[in-house]
Backbone bond lengths (Angstrom), bond angles and torsions (degrees), N, CA, C in turn:
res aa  C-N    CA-C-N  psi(-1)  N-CA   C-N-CA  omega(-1)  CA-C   N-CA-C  phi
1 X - - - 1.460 - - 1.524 109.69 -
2 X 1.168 135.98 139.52 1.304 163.20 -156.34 1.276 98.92 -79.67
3 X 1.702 119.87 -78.96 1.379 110.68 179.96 1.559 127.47 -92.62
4 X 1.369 101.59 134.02 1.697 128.58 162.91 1.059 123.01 -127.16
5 X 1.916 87.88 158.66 1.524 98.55 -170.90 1.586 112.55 -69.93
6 X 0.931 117.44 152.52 1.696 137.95 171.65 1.809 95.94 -22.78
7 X 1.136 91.57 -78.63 1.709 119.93 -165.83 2.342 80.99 -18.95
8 X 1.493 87.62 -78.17 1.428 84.10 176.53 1.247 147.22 -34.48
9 X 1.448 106.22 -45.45 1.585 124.52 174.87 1.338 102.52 -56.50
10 X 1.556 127.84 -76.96 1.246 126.91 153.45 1.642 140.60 -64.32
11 X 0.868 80.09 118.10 1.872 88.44 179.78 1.671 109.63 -85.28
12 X 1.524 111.52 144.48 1.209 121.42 -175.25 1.576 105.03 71.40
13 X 1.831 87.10 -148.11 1.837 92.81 -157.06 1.698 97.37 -76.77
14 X 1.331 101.83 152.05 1.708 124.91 164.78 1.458 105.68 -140.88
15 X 1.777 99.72 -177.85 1.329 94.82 -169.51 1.776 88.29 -124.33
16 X 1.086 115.50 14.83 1.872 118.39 -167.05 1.692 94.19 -70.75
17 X 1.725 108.51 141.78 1.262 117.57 -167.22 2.051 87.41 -123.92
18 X 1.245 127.07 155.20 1.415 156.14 -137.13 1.680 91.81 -14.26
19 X 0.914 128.98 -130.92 1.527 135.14 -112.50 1.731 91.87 -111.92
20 X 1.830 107.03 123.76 1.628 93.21 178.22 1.355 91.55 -128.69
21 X 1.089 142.34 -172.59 1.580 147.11 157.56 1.338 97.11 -133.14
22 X 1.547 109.42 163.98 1.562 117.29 158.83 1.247 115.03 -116.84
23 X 1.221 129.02 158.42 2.104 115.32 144.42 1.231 88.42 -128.91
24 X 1.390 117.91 137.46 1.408 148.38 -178.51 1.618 103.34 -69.43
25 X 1.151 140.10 169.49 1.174 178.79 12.69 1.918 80.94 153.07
26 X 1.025 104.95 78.86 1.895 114.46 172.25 1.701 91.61 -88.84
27 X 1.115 94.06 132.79 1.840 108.14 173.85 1.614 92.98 -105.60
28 X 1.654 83.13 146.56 1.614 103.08 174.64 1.493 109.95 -126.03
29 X 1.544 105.63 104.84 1.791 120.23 -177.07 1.591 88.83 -52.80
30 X 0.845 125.53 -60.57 2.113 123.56 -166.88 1.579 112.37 -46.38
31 X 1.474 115.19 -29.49 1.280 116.32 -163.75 1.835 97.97 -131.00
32 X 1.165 127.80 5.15 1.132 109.52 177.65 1.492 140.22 34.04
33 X 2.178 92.37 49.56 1.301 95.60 170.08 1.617 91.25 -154.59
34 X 1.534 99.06 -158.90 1.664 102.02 -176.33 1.419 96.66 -147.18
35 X 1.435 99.99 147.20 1.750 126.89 174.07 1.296 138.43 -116.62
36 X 0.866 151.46 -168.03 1.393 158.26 172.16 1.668 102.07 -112.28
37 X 1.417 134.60 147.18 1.372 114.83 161.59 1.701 91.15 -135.60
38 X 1.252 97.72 139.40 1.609 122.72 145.81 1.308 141.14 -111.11
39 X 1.632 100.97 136.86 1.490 109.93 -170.80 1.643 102.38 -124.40
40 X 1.418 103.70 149.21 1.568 127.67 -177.57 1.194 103.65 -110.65
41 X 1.766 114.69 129.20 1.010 90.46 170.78 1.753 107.10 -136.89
42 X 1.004 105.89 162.05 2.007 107.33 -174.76 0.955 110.96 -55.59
43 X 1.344 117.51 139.63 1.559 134.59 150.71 2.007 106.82 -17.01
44 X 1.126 121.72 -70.96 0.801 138.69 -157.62 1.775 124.04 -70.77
45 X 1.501 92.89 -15.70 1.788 115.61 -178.04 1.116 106.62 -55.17
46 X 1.614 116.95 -49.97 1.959 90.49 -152.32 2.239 101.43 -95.67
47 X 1.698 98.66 27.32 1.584 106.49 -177.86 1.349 98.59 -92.77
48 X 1.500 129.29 -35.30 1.260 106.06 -163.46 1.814 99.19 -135.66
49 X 1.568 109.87 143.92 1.210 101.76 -164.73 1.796 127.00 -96.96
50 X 1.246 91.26 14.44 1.447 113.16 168.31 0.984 133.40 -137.54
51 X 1.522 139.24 13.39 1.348 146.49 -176.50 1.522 101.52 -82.60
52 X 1.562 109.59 127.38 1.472 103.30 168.19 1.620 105.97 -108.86
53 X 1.614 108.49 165.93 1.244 104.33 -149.74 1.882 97.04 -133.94
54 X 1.551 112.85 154.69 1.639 100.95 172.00 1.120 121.56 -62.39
55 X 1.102 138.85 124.45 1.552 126.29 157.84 1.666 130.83 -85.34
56 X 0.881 116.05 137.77 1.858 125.53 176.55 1.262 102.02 -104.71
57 X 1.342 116.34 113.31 1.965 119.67 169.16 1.956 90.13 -93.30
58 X 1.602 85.78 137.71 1.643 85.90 -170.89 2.044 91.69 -137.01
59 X 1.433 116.49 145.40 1.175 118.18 -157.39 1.641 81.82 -94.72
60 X 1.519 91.01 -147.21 1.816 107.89 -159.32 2.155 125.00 11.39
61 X 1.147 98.32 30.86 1.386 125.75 178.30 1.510 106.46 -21.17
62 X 1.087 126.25 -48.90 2.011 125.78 174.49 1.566 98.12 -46.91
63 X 1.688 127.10 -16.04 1.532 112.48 -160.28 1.588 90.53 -116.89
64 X 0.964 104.98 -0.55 1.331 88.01 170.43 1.374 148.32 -68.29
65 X 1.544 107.56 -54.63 1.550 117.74 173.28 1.636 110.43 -120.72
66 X 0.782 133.11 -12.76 1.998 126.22 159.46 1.725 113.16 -108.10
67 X 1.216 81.24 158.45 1.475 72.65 -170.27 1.866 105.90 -117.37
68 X 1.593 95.06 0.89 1.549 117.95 143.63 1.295 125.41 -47.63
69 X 1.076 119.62 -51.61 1.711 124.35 177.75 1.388 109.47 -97.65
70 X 1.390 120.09 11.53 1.750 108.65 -175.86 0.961 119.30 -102.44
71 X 1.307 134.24 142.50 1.531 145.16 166.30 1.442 114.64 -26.56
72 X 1.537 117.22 -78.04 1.522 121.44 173.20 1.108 115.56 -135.26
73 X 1.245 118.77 58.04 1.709 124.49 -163.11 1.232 127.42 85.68
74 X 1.087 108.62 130.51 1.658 134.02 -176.28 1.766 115.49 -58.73
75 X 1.158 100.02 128.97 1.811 96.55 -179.62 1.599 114.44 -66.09
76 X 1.444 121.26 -9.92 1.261 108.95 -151.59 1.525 148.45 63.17
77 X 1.453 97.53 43.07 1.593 99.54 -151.88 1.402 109.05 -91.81
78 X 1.281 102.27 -19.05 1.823 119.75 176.07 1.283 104.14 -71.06
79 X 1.697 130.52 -58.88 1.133 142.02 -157.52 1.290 95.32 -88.73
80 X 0.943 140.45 17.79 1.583 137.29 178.50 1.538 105.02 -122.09
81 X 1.186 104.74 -39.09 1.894 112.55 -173.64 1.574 91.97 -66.64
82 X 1.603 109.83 -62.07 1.410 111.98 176.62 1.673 124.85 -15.86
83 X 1.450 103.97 -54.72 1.418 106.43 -164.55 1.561 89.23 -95.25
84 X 0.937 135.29 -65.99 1.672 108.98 165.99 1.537 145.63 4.32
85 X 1.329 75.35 -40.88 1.409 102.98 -175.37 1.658 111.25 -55.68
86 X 1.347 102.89 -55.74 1.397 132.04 -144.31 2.040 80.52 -92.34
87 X 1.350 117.90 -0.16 1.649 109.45 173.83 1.914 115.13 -100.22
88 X 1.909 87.41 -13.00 1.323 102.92 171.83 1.643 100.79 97.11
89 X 1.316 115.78 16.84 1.877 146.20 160.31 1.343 108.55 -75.52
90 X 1.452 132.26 70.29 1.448 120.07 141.83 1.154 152.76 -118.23
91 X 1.646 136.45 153.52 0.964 127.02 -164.76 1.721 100.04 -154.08
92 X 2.232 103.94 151.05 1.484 88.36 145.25 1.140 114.17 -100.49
93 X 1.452 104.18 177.41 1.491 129.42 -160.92 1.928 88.37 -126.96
94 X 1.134 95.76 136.74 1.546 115.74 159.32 1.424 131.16 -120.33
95 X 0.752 94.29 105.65 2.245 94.09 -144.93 1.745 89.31 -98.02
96 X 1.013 136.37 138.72 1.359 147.91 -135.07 1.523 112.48 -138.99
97 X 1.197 152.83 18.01 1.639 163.56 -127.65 1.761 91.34 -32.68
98 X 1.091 96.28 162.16 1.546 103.92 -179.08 1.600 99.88 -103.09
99 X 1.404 130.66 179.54 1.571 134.39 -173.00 1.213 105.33 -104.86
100 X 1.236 141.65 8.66 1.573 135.44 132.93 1.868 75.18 115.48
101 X 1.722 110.33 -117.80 1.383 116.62 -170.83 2.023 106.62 -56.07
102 X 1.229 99.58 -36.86 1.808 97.83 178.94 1.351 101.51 -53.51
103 X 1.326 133.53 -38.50 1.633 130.61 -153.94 1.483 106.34 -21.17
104 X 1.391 126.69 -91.67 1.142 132.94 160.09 1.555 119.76 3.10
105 X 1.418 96.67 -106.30 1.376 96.84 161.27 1.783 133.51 -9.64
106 X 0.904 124.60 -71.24 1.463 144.35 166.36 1.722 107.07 -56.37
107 X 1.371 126.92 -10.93 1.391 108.98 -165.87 1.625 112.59 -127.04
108 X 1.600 105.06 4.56 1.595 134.02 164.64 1.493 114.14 -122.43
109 X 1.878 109.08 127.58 1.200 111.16 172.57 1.560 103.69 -81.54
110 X 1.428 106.04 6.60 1.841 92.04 -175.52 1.694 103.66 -120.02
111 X 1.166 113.32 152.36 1.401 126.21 175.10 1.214 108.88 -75.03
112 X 1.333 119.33 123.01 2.059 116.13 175.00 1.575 84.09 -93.35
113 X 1.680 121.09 158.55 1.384 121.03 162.16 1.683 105.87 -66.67
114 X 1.275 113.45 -37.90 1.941 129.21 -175.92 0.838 103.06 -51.81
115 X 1.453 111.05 -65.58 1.873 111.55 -157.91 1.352 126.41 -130.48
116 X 1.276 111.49 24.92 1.703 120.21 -173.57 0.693 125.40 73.73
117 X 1.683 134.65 -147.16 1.404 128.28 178.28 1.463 106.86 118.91
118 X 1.020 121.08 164.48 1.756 119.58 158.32 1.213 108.52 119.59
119 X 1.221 148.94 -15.53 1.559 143.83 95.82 1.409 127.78 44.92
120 X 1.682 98.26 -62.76 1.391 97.23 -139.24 1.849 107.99 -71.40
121 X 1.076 126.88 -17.01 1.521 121.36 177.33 1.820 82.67 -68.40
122 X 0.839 139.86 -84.97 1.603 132.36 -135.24 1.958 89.48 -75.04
123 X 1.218 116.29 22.27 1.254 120.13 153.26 1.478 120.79 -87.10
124 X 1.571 92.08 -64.01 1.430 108.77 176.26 1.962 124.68 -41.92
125 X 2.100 81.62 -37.28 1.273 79.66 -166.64 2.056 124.67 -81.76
126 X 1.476 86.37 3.25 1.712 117.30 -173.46 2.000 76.01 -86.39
127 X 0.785 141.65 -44.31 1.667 128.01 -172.78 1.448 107.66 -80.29
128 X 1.121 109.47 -47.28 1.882 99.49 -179.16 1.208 103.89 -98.71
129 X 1.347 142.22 20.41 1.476 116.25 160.40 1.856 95.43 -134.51
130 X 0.669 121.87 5.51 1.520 138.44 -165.43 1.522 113.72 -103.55
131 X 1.089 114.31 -100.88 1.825 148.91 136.00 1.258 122.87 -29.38
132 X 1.321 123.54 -42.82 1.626 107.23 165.09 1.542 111.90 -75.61
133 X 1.136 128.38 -49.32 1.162 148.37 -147.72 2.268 95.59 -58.66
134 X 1.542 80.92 -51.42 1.658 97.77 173.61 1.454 123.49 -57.08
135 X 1.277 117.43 -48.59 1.579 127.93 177.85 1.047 116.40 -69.59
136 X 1.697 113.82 -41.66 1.583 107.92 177.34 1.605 114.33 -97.45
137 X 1.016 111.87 18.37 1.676 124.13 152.44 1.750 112.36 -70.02
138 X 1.885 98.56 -68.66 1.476 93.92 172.35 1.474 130.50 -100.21
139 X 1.286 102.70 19.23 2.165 102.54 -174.53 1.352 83.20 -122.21
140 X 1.607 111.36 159.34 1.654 136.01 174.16 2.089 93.49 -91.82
141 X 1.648 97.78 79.25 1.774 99.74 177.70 1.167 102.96 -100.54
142 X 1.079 126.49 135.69 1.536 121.60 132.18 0.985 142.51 -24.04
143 X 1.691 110.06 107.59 1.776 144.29 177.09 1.353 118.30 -46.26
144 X 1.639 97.82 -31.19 1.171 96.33 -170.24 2.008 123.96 -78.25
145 X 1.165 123.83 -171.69 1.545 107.39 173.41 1.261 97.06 -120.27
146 X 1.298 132.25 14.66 1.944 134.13 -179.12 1.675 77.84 -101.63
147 X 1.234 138.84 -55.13 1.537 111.93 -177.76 1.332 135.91 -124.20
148 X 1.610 79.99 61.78 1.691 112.29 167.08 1.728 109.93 -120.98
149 X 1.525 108.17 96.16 1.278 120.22 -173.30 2.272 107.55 -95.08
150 X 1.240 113.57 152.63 1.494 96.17 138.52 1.810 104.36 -140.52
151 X 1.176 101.39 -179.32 1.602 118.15 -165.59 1.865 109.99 -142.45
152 X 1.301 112.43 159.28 1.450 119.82 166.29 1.304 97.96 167.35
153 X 1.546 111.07 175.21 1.167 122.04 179.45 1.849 117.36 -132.41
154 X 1.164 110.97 -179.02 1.321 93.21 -153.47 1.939 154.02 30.81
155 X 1.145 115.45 -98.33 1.257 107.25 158.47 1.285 109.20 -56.58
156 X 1.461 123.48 -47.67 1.672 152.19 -179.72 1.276 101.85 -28.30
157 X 1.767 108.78 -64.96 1.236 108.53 174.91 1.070 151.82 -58.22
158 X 2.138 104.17 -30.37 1.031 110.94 146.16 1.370 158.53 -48.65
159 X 1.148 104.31 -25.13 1.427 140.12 -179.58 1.032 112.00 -91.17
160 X 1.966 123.99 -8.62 1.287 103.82 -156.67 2.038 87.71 -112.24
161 X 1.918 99.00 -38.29 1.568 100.88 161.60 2.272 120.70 -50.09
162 X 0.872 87.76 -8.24 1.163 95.31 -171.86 1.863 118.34 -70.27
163 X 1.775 83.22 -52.45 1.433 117.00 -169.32 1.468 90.29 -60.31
164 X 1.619 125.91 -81.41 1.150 125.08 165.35 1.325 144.80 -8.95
165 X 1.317 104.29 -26.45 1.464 113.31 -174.71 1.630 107.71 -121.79
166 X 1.547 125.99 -30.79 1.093 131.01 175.44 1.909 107.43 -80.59
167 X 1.185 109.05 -19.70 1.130 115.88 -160.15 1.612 121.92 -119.73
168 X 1.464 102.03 9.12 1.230 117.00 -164.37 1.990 133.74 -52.53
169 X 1.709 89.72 17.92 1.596 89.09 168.66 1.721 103.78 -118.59
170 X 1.242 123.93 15.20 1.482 139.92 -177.56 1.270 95.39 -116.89
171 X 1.088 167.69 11.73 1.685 148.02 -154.76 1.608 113.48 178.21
172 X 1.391 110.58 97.85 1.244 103.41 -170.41 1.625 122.84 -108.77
173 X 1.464 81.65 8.85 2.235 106.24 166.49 1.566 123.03 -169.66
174 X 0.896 97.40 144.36 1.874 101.33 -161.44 1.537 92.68 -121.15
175 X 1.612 119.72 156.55 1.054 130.37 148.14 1.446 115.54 -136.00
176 X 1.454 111.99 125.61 1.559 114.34 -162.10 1.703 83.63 -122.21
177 X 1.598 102.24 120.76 1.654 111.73 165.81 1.504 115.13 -102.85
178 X 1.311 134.58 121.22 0.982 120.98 -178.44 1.485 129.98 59.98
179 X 1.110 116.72 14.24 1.593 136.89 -164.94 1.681 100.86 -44.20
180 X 1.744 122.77 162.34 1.270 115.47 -166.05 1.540 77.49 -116.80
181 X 1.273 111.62 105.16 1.804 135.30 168.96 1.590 92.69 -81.93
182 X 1.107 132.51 -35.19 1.714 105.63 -174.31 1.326 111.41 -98.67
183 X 1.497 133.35 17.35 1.783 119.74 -179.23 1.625 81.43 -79.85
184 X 1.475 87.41 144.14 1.839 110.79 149.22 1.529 89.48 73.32
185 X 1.709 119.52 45.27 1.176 120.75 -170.83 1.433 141.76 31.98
186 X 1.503 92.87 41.94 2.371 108.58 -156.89 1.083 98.52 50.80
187 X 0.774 162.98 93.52 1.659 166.36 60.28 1.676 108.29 8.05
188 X 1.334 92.45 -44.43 1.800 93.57 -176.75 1.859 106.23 -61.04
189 X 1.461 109.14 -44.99 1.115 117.34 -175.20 1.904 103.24 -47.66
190 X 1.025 112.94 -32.20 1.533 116.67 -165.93 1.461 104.93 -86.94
191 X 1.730 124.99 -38.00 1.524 123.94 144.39 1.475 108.83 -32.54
192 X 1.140 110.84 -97.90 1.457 110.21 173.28 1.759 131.84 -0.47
193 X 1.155 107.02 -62.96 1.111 140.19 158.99 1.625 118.96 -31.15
194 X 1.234 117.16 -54.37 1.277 125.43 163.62 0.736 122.53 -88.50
195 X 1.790 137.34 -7.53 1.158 101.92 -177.17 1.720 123.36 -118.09
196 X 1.054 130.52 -167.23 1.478 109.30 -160.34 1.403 98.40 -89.45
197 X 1.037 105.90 -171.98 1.565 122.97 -167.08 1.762 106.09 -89.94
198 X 1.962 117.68 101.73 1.103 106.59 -154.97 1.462 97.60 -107.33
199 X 1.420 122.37 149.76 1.386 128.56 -132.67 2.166 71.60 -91.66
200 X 1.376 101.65 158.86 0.939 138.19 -177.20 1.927 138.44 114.52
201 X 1.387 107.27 -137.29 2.119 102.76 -179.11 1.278 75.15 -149.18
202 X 1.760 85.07 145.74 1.713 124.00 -179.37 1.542 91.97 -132.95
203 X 1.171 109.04 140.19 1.337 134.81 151.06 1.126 129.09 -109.75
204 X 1.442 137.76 115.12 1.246 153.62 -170.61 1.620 123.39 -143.80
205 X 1.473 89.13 132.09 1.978 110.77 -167.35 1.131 110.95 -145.26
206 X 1.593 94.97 157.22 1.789 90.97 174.31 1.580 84.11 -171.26
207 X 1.654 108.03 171.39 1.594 116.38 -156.64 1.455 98.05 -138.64
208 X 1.741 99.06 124.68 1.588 93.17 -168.23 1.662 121.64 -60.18
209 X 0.953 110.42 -10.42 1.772 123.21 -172.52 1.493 94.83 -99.63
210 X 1.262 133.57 37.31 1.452 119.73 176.01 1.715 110.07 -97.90
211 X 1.219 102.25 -15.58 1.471 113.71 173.55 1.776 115.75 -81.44
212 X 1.335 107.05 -12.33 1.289 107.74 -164.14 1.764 111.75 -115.10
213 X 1.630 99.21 -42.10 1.594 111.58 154.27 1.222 141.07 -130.21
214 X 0.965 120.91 155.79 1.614 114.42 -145.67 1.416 98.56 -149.74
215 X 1.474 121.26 151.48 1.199 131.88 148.68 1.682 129.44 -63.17
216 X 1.681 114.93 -10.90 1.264 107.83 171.32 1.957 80.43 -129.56
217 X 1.293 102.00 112.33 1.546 95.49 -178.33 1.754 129.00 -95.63
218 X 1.348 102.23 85.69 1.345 118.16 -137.32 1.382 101.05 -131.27
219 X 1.706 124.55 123.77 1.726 107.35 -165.64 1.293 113.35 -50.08
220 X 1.464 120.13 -59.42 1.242 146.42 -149.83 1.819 98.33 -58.99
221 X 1.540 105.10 -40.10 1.972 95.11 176.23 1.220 91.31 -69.93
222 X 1.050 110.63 -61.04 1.834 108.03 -166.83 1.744 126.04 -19.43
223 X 1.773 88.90 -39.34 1.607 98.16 -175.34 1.519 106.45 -89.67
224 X 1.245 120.82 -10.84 1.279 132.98 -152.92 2.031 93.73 -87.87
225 X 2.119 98.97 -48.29 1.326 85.73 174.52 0.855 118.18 -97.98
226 X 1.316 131.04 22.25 1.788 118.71 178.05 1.641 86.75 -91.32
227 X 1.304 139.98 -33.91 1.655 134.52 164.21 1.738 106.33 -35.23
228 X 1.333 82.30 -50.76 2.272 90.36 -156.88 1.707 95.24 -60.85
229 X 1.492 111.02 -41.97 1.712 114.72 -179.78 1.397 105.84 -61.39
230 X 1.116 114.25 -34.68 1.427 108.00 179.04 1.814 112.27 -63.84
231 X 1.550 106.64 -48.07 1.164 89.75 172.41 1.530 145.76 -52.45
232 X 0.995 82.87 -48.30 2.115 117.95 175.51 1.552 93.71 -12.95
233 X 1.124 136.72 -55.36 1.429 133.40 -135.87 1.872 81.99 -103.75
234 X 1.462 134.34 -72.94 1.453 111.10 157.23 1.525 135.92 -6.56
235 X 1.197 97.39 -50.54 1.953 98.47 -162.11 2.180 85.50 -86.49
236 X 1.146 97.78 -33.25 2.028 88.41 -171.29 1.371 107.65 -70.18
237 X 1.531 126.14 -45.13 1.717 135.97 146.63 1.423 101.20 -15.65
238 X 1.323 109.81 -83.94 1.751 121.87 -166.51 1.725 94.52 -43.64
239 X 1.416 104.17 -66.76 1.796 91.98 -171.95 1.641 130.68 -41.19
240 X 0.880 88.00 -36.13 1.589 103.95 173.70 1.558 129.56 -80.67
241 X 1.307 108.18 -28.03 1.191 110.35 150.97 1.540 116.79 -72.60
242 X 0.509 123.91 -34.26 1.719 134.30 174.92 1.762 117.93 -56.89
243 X 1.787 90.12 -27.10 1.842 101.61 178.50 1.238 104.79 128.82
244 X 1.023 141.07 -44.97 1.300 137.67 -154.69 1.423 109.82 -52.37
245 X 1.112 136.60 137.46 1.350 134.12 -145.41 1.626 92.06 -115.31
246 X 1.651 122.35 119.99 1.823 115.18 174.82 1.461 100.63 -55.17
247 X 1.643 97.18 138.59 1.683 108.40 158.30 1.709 103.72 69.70
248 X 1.087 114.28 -0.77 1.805 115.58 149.71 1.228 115.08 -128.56
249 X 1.351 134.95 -75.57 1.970 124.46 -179.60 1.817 95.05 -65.33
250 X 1.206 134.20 -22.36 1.588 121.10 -137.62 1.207 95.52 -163.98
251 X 1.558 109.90 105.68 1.518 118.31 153.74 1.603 117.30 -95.80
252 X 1.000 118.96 133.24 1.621 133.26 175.66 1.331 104.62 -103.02
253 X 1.362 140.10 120.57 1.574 144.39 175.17 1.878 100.02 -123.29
254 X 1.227 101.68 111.06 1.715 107.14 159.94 1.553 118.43 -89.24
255 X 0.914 140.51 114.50 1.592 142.85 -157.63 0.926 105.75 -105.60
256 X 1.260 139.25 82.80 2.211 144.74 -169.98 1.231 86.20 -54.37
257 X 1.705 112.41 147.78 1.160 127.80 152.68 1.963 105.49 56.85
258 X 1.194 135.60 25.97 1.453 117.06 154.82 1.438 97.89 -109.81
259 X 1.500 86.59 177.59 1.160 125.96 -178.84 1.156 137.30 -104.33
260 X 1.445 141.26 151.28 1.654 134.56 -147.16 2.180 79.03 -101.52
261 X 1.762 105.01 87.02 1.248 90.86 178.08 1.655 89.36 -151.98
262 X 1.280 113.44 160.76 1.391 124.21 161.19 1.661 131.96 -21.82
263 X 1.312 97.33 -53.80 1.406 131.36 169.73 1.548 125.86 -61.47
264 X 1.312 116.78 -50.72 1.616 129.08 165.34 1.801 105.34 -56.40
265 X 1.600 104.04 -35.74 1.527 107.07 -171.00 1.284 115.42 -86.62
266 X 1.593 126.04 -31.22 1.243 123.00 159.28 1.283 109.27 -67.41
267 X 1.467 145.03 -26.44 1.476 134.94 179.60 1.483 114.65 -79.86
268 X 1.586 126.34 -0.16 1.048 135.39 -175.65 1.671 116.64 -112.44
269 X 1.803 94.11 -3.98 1.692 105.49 -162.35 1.634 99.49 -66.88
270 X 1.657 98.28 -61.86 1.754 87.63 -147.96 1.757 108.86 -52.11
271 X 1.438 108.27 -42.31 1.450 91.72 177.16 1.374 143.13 -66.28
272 X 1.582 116.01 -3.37 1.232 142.25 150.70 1.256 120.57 -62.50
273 X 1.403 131.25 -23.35 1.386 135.21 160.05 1.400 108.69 -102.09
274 X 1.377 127.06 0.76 1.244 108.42 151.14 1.584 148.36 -80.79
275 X 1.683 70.87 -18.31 1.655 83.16 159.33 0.955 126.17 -110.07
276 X 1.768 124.17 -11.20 1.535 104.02 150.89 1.366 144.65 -94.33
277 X 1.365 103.27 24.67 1.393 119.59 -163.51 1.756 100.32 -120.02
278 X 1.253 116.29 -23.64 1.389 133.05 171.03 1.699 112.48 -37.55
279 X 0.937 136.14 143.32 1.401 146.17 -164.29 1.748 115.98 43.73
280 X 1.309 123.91 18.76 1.560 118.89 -167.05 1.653 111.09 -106.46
């Protein structure tokens, strides 16, 4: 059988808090490779035998709930749902691992000449014809498309405003942290741009020190996000002209002094799912 619990997947110590599943090595016909997938699931799942629940598909998935398998620290996404829980906030999570050297690639529908990219639809399309199809076979998810969210940060984020707007009968809330607004020269901004105003809540953040420190501390990102910060305040303008109402369709969070790191994004999570997880 395909899926197991965590405990199994990993052997010995972890840091994963209540209920995870795995499915081993899921191939993706769109992308011509294979993954690991993880699922979160609520406190509250294995009490009642018909409640369906929102789900959030969230990319770079190894960073999500151990901090064993993470790049530079774990978001906290387990230990955050957890206490959520207890506010009457739940959801699963389908946490998605990224392709290690593909990342990039896979997490932009647009080609940069610099750094690749161009992927990202036959990404997307490995999640909604791939990945959904799987979870809501075996999890009690939500039918609906108002609580079918996804989330990430950086490239993540990019990819994740993307989904939302290119994809707008699959995705009925996005949270973009720190999203990379300047690959492929914002191009996304110009998606955006055209398209109409698609009914749902966006969450959007960014940390004024993301230009200055970084989790890969490297000039060239550095300059790359003090561009994307620059955008931030453009693309939240555009939303709002568009309708999105502050502090109901569209939260904007400026984070003084963090950093474009793991850590700034788990300290920014739970209240980012409080507002998009609010009425579901």
């Amino acid at each position: 059988m395909n899926w197991i619990p965590y405990h199994r997947y990993r052997d010995g110590e972890h840091t994963v808090q209540g209920t995870v599943q795995v499915y081993r090595n899921l191939e993706s016909p769109q992308l011509i490779n294979r993954r690991d997938l993880l699922v979160y699931l609520p406190p509250s799942y294995l009490e009642g035998a018909t409640r369906r629940y929102p789900v959030l598909y969230m990319h770079d998935g190894q960073n999500l709930f151990d901090a064993g398998t993470s790049f530079a620290g774990e978001w906290c996404v387990d230990e955050t749902l957890q206490h959520l829980a207890t506010e009457g906030l739940e959801a699963i999570v389908v946490a998605i691992p990224n392709a290690g050297e593909q990342r990039m690639r896979e997490y932009s529908p647009y080609r940069d000449a610099r750094y690749g990219g161009g992927q990202g639809d036959a990404y997307l399309r490995f999640v909604i014809d791939t990945v959904r199809p799987l979870v809501e076979q075996r999890f009690r998810i939500s039918q609906e498309r108002a609580g079918r969210g996804i989330m990430g940060s950086s490239m993540g984020g990019l990819i994740s405003l993307y989904a939302f707007f290119a994809y707008p009968e699959h995705f009925g809330f996005v949270g973009a942290m720190s999203p990379s607004l300047w690959f492929a020269r914002g191009r996304v901004m110009n998606t955006i741009r055209r398209c109409p105003p698609i009914l749902g809540r966006i969450y959007l953040d960014f940390g004024t020190a993301e230009g200055a420190r970084t989790a890969h501390d490297l000039p060239w990102i550095r300059n790359l996000l003090a561009k994307s910060t620059n955008l931030d305040g453009e693309l939240y303008a555009l939303l709002v002209q568009k309708g999105y109402r502050p502090n109901r369709e569209i939260s904007y969070v400026i984070d003084e002094d963090a950093p474009h790191s793991e850590e700034a994004w788990a300290r920014r999570l739970p209240d980012a799912l409080r507002f998009l997880l609010r009425d579901l």
